[in-house]
N, CA, C and O of each residue as an XYZ file, in Angstrom:
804
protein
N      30.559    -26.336    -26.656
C      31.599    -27.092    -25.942
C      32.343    -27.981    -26.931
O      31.666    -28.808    -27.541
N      33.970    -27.897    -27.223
C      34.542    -28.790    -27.974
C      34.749    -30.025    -27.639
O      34.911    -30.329    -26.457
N      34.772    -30.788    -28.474
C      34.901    -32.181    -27.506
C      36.686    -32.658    -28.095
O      37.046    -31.940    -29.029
N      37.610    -33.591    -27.714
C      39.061    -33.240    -27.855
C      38.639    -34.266    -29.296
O      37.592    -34.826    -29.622
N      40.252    -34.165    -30.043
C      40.058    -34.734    -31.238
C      40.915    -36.225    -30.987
O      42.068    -36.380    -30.582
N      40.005    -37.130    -31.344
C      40.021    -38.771    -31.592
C      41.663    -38.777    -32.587
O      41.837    -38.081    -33.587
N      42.608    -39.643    -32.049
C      43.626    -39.565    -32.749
C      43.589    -41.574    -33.120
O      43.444    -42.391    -32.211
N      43.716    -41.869    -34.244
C      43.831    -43.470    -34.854
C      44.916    -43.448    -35.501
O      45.535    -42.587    -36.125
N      45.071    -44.597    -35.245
C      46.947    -45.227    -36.075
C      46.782    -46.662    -36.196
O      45.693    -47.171    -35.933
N      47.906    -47.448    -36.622
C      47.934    -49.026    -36.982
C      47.293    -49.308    -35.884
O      46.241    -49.655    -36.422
N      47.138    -49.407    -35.010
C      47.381    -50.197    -33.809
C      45.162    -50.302    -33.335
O      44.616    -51.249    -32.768
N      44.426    -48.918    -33.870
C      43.644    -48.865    -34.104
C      42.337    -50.208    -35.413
O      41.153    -50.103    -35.732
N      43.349    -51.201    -35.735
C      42.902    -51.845    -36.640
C      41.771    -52.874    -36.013
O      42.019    -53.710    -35.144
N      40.553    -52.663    -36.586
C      39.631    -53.227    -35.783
C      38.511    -52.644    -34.737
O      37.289    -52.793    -34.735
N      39.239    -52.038    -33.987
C      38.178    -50.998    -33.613
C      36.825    -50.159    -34.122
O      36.672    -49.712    -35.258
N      35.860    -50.048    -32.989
C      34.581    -50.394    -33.353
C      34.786    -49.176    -33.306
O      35.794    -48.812    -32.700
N      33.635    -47.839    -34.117
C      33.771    -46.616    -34.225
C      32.339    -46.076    -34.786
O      31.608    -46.700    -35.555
N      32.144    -45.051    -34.350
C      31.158    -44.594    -35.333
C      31.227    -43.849    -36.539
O      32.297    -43.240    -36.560
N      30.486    -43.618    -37.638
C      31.042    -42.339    -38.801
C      31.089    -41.390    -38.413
O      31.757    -40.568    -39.041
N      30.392    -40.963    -37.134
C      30.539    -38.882    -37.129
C      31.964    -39.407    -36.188
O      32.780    -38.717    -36.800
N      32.645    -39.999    -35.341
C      33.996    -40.114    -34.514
C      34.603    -40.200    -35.928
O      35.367    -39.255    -36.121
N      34.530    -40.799    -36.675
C      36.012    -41.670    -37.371
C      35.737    -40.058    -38.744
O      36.786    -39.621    -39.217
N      34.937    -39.649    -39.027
C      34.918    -38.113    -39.768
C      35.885    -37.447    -39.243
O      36.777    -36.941    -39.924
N      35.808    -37.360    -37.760
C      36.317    -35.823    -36.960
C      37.907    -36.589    -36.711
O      38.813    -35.826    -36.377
N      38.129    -37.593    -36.820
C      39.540    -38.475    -36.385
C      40.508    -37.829    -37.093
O      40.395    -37.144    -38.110
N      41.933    -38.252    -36.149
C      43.390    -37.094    -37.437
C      44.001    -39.059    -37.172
O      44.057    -39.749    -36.154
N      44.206    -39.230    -38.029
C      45.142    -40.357    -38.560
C      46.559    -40.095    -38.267
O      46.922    -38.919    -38.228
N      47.675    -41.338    -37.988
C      48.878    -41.206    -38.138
C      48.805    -41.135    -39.713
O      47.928    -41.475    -40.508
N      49.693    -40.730    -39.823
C      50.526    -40.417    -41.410
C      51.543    -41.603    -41.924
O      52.387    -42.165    -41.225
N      51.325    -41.795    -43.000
C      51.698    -43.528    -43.470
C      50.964    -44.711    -43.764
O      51.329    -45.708    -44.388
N      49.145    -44.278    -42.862
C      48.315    -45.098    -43.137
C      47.078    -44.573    -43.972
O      46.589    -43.454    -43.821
N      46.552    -45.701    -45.036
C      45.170    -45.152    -45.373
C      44.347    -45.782    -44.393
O      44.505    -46.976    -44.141
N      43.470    -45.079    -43.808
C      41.891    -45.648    -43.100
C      40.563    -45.483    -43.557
O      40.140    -44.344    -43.751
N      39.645    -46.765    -43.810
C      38.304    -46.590    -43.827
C      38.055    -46.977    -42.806
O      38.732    -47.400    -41.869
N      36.111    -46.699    -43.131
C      35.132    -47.034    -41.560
C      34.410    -48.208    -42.635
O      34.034    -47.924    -43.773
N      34.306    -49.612    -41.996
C      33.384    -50.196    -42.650
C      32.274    -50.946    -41.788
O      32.550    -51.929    -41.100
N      31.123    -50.454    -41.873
C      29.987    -51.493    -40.732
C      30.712    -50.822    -39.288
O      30.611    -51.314    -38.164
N      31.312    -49.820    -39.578
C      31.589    -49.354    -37.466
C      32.978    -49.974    -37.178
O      33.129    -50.386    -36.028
N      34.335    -50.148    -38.295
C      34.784    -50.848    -37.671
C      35.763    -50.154    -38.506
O      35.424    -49.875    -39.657
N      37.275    -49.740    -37.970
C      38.346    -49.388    -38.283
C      39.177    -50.154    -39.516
O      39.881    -51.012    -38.984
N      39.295    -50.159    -40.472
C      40.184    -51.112    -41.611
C      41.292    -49.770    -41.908
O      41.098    -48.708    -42.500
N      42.906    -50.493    -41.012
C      43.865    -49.691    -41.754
C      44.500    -50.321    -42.536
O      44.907    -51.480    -42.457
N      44.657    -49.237    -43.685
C      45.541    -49.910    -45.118
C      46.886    -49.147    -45.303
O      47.269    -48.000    -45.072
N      47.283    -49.962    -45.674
C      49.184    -49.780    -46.093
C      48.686    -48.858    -47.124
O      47.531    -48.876    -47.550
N      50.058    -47.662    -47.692
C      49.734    -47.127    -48.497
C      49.732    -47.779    -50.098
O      50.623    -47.036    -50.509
N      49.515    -48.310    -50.857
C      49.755    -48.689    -52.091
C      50.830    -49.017    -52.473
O      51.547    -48.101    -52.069
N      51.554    -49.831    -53.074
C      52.397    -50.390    -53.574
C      52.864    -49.798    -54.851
O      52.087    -49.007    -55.387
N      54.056    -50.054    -55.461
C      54.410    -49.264    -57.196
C      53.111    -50.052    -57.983
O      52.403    -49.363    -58.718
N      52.796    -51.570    -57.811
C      52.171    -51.977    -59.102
C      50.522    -51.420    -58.791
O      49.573    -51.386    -59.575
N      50.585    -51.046    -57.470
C      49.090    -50.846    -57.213
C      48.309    -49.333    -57.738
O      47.185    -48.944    -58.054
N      49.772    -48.769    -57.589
C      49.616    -47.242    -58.396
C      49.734    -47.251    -59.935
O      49.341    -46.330    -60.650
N      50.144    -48.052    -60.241
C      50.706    -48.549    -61.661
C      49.580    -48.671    -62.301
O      49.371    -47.981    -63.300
N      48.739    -49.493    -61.875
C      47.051    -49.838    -62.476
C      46.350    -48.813    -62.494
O      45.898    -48.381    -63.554
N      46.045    -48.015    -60.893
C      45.554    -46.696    -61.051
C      45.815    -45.946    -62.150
O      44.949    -45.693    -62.988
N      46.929    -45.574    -62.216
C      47.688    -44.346    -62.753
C      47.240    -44.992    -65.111
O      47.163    -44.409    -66.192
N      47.128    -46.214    -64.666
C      46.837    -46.767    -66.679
C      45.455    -46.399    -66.879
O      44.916    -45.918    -67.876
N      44.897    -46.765    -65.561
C      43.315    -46.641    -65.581
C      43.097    -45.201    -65.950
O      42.650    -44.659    -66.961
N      43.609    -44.709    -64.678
C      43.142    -43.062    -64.533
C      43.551    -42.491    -66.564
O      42.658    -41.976    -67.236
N      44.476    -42.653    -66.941
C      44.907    -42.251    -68.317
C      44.066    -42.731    -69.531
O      43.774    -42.118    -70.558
N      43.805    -43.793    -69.200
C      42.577    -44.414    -70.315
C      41.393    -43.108    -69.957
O      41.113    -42.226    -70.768
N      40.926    -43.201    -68.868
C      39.437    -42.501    -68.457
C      39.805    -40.849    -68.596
O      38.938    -40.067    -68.207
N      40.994    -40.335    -69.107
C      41.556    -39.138    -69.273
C      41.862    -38.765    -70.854
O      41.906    -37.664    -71.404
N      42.074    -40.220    -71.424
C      41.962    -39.561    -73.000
C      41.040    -39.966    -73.653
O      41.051    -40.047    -74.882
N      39.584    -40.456    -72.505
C      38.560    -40.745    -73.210
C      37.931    -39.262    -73.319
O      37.627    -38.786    -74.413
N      37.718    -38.407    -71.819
C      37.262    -37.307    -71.269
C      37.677    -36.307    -72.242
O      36.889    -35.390    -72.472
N      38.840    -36.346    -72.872
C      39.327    -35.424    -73.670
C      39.043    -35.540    -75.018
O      39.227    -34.580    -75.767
N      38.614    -36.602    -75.420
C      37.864    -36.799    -76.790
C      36.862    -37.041    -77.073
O      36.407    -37.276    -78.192
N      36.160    -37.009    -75.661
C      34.710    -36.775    -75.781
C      34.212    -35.818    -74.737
O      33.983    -36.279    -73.619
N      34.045    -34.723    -74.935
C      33.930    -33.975    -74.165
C      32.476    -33.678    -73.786
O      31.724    -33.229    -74.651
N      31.896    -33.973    -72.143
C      30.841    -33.405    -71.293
C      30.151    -34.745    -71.089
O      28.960    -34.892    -70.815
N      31.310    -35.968    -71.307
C      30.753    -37.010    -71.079
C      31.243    -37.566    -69.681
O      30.557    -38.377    -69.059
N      32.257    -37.175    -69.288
C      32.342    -37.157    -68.007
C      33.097    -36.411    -66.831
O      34.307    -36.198    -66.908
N      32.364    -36.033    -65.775
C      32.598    -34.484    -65.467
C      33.854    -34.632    -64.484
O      34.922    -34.067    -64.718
N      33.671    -35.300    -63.559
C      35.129    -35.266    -62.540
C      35.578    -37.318    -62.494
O      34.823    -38.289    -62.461
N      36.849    -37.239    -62.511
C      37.782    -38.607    -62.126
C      38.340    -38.403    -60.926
O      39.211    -37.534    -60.879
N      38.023    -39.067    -59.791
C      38.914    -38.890    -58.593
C      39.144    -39.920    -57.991
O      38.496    -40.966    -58.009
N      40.428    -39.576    -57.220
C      41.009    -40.697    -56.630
C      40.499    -40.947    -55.246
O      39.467    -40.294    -55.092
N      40.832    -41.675    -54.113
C      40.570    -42.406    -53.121
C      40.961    -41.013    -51.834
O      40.400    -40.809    -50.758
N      41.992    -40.335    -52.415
C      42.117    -38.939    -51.523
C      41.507    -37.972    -51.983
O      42.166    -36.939    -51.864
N      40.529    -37.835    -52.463
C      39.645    -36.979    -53.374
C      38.511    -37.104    -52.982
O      37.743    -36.145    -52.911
N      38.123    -38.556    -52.586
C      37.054    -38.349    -52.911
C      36.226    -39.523    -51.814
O      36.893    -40.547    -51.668
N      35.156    -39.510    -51.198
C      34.741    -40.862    -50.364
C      32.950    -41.005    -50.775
O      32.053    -40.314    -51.258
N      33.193    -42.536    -50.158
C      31.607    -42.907    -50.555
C      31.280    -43.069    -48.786
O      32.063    -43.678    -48.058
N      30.181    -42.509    -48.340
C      29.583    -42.178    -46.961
C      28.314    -42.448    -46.681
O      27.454    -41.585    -46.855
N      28.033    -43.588    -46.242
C      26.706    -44.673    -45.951
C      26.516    -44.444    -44.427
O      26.880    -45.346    -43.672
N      26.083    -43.537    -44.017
C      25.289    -43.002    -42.500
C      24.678    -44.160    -41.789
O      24.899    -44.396    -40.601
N      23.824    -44.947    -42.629
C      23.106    -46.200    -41.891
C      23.939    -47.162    -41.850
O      23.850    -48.068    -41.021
N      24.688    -47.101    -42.578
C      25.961    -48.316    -42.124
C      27.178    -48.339    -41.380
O      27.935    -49.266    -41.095
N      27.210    -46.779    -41.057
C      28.681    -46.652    -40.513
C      29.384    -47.059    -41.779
O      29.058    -48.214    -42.056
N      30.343    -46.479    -42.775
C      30.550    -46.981    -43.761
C      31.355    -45.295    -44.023
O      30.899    -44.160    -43.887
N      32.348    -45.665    -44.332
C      33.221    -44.523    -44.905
C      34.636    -44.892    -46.386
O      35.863    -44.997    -46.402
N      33.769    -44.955    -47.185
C      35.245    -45.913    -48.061
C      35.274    -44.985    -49.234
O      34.317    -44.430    -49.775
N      37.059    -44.890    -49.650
C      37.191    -44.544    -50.001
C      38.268    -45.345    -51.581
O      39.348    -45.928    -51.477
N      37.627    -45.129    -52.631
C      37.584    -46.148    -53.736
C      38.929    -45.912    -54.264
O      39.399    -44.933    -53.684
N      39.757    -46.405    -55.133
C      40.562    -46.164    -55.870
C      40.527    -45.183    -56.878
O      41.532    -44.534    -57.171
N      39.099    -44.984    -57.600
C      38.612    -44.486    -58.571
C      37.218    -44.332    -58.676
O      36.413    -45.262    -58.719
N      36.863    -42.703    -58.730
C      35.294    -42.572    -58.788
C      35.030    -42.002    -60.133
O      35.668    -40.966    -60.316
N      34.180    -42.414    -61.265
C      33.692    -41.607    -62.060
C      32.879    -40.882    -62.061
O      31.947    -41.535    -62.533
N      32.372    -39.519    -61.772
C      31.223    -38.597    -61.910
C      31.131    -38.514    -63.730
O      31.987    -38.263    -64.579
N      29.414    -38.915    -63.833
C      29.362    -38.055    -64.727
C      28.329    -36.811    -64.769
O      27.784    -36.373    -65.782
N      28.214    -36.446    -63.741
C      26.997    -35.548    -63.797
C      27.943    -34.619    -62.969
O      28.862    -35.353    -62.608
N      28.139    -33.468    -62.537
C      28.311    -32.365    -61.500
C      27.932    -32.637    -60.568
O      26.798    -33.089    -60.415
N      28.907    -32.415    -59.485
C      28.221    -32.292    -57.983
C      27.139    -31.197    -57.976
O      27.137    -30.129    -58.588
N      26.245    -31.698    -57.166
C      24.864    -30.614    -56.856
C      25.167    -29.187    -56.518
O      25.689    -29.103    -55.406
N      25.050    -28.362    -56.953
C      25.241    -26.727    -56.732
C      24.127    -26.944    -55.150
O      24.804    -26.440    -54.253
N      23.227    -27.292    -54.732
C      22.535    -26.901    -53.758
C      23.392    -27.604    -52.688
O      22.844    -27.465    -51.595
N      24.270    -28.145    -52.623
C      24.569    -29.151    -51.528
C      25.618    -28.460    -50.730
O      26.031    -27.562    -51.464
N      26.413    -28.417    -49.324
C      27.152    -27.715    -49.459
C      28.463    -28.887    -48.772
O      28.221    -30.094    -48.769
N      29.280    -28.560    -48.440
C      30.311    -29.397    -48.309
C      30.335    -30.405    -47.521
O      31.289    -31.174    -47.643
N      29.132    -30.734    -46.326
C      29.386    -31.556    -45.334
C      27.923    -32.763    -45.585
O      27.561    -33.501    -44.669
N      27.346    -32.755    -46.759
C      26.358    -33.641    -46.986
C      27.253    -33.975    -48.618
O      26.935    -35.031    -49.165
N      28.447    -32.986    -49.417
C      28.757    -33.394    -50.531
C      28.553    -35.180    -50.909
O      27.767    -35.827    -51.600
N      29.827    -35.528    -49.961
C      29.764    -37.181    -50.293
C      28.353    -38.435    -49.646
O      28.269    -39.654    -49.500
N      27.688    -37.549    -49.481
C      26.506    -38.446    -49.048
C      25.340    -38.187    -50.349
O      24.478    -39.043    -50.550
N      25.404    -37.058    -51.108
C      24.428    -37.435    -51.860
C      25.109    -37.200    -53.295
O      24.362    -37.626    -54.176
N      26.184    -36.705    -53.749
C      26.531    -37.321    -55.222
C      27.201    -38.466    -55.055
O      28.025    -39.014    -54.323
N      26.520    -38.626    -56.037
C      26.885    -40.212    -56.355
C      27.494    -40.822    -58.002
O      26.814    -41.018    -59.009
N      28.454    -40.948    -57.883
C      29.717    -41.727    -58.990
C      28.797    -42.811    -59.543
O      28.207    -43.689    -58.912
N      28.798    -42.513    -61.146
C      28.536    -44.053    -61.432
C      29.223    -44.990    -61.947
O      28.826    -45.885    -62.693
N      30.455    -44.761    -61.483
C      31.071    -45.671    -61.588
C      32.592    -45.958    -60.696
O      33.572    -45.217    -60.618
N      32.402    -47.090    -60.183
C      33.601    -46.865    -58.811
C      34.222    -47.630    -59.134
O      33.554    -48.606    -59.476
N      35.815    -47.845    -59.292
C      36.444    -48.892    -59.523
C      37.638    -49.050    -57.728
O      37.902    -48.234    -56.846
N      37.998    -50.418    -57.939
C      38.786    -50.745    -57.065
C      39.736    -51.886    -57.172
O      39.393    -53.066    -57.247
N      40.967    -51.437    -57.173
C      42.181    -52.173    -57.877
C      42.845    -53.307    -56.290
O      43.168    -52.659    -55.294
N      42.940    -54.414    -56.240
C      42.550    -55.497    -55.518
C      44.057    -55.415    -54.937
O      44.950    -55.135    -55.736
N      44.350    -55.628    -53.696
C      45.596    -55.730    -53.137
C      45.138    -56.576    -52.317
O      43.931    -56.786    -52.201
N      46.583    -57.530    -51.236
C      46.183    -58.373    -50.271
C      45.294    -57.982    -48.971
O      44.682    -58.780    -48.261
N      45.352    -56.729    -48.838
C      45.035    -56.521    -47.525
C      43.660    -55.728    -48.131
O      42.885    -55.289    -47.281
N      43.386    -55.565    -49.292
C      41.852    -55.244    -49.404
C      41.194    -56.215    -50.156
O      40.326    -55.755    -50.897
N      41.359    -57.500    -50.186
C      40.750    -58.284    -50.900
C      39.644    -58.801    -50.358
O      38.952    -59.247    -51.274
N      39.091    -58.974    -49.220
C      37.791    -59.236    -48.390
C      36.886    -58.175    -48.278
O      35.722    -58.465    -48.003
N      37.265    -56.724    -48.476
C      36.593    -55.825    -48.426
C      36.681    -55.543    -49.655
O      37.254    -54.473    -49.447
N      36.597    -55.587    -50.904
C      36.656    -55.224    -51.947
C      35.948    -56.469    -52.531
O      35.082    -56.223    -53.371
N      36.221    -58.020    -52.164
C      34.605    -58.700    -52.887
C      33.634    -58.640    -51.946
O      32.490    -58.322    -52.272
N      34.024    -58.996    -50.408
C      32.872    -58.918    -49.847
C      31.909    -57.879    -49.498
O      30.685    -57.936    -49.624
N      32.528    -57.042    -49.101
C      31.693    -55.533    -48.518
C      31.492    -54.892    -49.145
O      30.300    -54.583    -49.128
N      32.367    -54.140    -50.203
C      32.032    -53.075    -51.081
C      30.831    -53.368    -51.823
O      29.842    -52.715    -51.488
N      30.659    -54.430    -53.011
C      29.479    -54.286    -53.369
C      28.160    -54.513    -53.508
O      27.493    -54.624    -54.537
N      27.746    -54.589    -52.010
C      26.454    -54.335    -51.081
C      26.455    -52.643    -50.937
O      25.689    -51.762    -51.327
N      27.690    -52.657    -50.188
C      27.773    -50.663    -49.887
C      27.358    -50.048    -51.301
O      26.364    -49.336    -51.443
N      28.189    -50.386    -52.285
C      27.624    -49.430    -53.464
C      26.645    -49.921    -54.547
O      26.420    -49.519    -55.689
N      26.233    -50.738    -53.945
C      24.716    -50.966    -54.606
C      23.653    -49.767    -54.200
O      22.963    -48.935    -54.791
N      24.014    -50.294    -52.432
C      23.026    -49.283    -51.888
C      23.252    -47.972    -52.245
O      22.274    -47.370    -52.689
N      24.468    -47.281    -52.148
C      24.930    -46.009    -52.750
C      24.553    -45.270    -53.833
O      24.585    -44.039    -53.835
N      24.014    -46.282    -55.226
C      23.346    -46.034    -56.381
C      23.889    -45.805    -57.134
O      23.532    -45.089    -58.069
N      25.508    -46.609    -56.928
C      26.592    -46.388    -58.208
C      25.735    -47.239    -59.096
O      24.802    -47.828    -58.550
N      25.944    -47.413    -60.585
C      25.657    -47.938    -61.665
C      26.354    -49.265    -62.254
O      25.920    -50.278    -62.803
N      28.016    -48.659    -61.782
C      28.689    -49.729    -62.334
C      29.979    -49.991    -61.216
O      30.575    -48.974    -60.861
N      30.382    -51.165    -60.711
C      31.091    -51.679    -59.935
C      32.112    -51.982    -60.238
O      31.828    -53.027    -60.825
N      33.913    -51.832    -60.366
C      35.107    -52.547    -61.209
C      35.983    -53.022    -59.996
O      36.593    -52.278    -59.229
N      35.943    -54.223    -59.962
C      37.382    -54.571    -59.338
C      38.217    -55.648    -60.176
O      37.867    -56.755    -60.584
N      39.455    -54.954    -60.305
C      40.408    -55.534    -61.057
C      41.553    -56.063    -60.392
O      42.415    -55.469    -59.744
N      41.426    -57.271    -60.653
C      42.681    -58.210    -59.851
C      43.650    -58.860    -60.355
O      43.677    -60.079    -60.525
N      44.885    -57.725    -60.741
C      46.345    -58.208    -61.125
C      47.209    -59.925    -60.755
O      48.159    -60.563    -61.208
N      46.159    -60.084    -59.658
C      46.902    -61.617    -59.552
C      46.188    -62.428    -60.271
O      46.658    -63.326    -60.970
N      44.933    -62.144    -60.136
C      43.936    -63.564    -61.119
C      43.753    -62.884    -62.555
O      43.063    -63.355    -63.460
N      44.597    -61.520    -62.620
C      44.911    -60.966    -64.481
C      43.095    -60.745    -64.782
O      42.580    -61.314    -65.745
N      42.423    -60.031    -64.017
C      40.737    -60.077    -64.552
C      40.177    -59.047    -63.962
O      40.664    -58.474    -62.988
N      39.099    -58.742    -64.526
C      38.132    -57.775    -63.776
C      36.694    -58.215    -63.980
O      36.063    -58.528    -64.989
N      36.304    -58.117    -62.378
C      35.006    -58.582    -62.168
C      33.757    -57.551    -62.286
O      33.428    -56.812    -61.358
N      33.148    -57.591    -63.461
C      31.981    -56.234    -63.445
C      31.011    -56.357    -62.997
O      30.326    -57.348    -63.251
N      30.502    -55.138    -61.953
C      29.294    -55.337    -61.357
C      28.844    -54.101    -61.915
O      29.245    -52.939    -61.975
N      27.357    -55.121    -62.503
C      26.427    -54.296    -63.363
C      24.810    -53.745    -62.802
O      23.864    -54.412    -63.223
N      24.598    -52.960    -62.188
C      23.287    -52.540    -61.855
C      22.244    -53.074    -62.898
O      21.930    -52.696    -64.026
N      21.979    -53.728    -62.380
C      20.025    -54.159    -63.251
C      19.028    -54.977    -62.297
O      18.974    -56.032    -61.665
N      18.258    -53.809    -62.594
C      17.052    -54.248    -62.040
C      16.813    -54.089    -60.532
O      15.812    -54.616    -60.048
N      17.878    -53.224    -59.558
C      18.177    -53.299    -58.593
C      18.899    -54.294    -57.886
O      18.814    -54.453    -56.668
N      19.612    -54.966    -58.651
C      20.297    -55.671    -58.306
C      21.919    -55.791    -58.871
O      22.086    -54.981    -59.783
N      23.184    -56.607    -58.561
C      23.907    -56.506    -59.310
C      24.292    -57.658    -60.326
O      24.574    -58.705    -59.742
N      24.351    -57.702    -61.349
C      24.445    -58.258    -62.517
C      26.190    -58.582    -63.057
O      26.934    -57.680    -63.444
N      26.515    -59.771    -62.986
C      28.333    -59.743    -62.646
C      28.812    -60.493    -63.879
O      28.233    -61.552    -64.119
N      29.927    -60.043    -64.818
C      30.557    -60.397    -65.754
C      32.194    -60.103    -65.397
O      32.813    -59.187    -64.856
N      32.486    -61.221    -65.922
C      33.656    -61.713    -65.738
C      35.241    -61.369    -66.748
O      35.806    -62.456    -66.867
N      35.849    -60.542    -67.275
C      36.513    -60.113    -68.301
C      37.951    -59.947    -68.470
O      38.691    -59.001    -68.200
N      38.152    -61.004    -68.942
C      40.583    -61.647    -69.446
C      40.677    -60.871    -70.501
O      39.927    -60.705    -71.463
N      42.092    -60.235    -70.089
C      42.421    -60.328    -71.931
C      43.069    -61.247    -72.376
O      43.562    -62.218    -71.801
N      43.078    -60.777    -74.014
C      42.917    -59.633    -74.663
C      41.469    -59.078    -74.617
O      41.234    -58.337    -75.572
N      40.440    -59.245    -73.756
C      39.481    -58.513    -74.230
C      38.823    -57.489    -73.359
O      38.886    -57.619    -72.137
N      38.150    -56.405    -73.945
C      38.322    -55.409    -73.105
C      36.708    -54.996    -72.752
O      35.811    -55.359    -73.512
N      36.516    -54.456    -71.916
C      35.190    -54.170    -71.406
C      34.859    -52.364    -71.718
O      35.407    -51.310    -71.394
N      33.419    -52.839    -72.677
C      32.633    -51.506    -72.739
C      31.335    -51.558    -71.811
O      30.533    -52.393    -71.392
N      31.549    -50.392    -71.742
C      30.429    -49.983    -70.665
C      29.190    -48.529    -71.205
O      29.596    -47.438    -71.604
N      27.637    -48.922    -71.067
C      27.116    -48.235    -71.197
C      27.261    -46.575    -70.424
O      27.002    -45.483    -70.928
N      27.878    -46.968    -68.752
C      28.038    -45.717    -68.787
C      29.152    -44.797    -69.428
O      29.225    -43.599    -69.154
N      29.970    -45.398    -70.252
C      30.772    -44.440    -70.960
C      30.451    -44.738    -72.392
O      30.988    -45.732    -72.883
N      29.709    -44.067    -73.073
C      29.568    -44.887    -74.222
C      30.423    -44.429    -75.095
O      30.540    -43.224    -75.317
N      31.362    -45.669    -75.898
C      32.229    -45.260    -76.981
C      33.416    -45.882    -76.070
O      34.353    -46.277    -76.763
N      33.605    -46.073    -74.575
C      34.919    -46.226    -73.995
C      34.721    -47.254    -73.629
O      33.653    -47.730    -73.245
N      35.991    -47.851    -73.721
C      36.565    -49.370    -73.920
C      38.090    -49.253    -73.081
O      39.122    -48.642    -73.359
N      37.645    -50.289    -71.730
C      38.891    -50.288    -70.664
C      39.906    -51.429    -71.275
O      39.439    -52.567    -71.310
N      41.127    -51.261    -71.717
C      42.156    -52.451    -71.881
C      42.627    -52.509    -70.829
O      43.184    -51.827    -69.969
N      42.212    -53.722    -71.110
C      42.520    -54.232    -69.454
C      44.118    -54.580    -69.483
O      44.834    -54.242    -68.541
N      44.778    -55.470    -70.943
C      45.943    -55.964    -71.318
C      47.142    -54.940    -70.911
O      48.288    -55.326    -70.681
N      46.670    -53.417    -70.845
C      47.345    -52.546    -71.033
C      47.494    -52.245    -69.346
O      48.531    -52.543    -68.752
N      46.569    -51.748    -68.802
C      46.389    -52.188    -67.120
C      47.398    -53.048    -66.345
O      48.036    -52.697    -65.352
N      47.431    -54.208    -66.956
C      48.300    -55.412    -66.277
C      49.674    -55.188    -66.724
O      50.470    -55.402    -65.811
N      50.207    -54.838    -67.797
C      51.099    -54.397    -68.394
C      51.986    -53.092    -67.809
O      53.124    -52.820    -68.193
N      51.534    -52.648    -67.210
C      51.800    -51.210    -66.500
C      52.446    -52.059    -65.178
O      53.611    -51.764    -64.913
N      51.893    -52.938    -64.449
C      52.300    -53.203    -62.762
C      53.440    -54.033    -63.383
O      54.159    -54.539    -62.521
N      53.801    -54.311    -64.682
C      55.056    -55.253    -64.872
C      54.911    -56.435    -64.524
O      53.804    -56.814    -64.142
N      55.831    -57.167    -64.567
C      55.408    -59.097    -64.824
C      55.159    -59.831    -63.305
O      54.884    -61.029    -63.235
């Protein structure tokens, strides 16, 4: 027996939901939507400077991949790709996921985003995701078993690193000119100067 298909739009903002409803949901067109804790968050689509950061980021993590090759396997974006927390009701989808390992050959498409896991998720800070991006996200991807946490915030010019240790997260703070290396990429070094430089003044 089919059951009819759940249709969400702006007006949906807030609404309590579950992950298998808000999975099977068709969105108006114009909005991004996550599920966070059971609860509808619609987002505007991105802005020029918000793609601007993406798009420096994504290119740094693209001519690292290319000069070091099998160090890291897929880069995807936020339409690419989601992080899916079942016990939380939790459906988010990051700005930027780093795989470095292959998705599981045994897995097949409808458990994919529940058990590979990115170690490294970044998320580029806008007004309307700024409560869910310090507050919520990194609890969700702690639990998730990302490694390394990035949110970078063009207004306060910084990025806040959340560092897995010890089961817990471990947080450093990083301005330029100076730039952040990270064990999980070893050898790669994010300019951040160059990042901020891209969304223009």
């Amino acid at each position: 027996m089919s059951t009819a298909t759940i249709s969400i739009g702006p007006g949906d903002h807030g609404r309590r939901m579950t992950l298998d409803e808000f999975e099977h949901a068709e969105g108006e067109q114009g909005y991004l939507y996550e599920l966070g804790r059971g609860v509808i968050a619609v987002i505007d689509v991105p802005n020029r400077r918000h793609l601007a950061q993406v798009q420096a980021i994504r290119d740094q993590l693209h001519d690292y991949k290319k000069a070091h090759p099998g160090r890291i396997d897929t880069v995807a974006g936020g339409g690419e790709c989601k992080i899916f927390l079942q016990d939380l009701d939790s459906e988010r989808h990051p700005d930027l996921a780093v795989y470095v390992t292959a998705a599981p050959a045994n897995v097949d498409d409808d458990d994919l985003w529940s058990t590979w896991i990115p170690e490294l998720l970044i998320e580029i800070v806008s007004p309307s995701s700024r409560n869910r991006d310090y507050q919520e996200k990194p609890e969700e991807y702690l639990r998730f078993g990302v490694k390394e946490y990035w949110i970078i915030d063009g207004e306060k010019r910084e990025l806040l690193v959340h560092r897995r240790t010890r089961g817990k997260w471990k947080e450093a703070l990083i301005r330029p000119p100076a730039k952040h290396r990270t064990t999980v990429l070893p050898d790669f070094a994010l300019d951040l100067a160059a990042v901020f430089a891209a969304a223009g003044p």
